[in-house]
Structure formats: structure tokens, C-alpha cells
N, C-alpha and C positions, 0 to 999 in steps of 0.2 A: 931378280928384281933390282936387287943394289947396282949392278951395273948396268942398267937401261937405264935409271931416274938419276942423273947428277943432283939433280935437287927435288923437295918434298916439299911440296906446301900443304899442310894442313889450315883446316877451317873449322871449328868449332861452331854452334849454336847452341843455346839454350833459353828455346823460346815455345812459347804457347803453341803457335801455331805450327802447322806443318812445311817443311819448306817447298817453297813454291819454282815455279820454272824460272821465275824471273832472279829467284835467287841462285840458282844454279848456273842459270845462262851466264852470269855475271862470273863467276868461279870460275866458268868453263872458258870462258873471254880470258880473264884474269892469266890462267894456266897455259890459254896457248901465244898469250902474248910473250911469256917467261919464255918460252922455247926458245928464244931466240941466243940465249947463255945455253944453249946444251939440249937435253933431254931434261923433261921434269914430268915428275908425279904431281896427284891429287887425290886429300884425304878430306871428305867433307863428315864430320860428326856432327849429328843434332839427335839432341834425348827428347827428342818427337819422331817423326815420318818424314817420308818424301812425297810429294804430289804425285801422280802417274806423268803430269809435262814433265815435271823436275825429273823423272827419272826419263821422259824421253828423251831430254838436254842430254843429261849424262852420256845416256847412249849415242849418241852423235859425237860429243865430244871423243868418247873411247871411239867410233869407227871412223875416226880422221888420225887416231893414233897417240893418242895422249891415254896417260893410265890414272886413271882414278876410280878410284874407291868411296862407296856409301857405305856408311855405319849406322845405322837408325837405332832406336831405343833397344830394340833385340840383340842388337851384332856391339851395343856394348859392351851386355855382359859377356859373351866371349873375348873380346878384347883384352878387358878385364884379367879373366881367367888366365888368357894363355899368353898375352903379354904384347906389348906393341908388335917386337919385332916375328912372331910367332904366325901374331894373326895373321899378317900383310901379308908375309911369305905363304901364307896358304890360299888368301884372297887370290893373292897372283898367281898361282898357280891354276887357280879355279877360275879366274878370267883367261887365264893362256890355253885351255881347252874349252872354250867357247868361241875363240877365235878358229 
């Protein structure tokens, strides 16, 4: 994964609500506008949920080839446990067999 993403943008939230499509679409805009310096990732964290749009944003955005990652209130506490660079490498691993 370190050598596909020259750059990582993380995104945090920590809000009530759950994040929505429009907030995703916007991330998803955001990251493939970056492309243009390189190859980049995408870490969206929210200690909520994702909508089912927001998560089918996501998936578009992944099958035009950008790599990003959801973390919702659950994939926290793994985070947590096994440490940033831990988790990603096994995220990507587990999105590169779903491609």
C-alpha cells in the first residue's frame, strides 16, 4: 500500500449524525482531484456510521481506482488495538482481494 499512495488524506468526523453521501461525494471529489500530484489514498474516520449512499460513493470512487478506506464506530476499536499502520495494511490487503 505505501507504494501505491504517495499521499494519505485522512478525514476525521465526530458527529451525531451518520455521514451521508453528500459527505462522502465531497471526500471522494476532494481525493481525485489530488491525483493529480501522484497516486493518493483515502481515510475517512467517523465515531458514527456511513449511510448506504455514502458508502455507495465510496464504492465508485474505489472502482475508478482511488483507495480509500471507511472506519466507522467499530473498525475504531481495531484501529486502536493494532495501530494505524497495522490496520491499513490489512484493510488493503482485504480491498486488493475484492478487486
Amino acid at each position: 500500500m505505501w507504494n501505491k499512495c504517495q499521499y494519505l488524506f485522512v478525514e476525521c468526523k465526530n458527529r451525531r449524525k451518520v455521514v451521508s453521501s453528500e459527505n462522502m461525494d465531497h471526500f471522494v471529489s476532494m481525493l481525485a482531484s489530488k491525483s493529480v500530484f501522484g497516486n493518493c489514498g483515502g481515510i475517512y474516520i467517523t465515531t458514527k456510521s456511513f449511510s448506504p449512499n455514502a458508502n455507495i460513493s465510496a464504492k465508485k470512487g474505489i472502482e475508478k481506482g482511488l483507495v480509500l478506506f471507511r472506519i466507522d464506530k467499530t473498525g475504531l476499536k481495531s484501529l486502536i488495538e493494532k495501530g494505524f499502520r497495522l490496520f491499513l495494511e490489512d484493510e488493503f490487503d482485504i480491498l486488493l482481494s475484492k478487486i
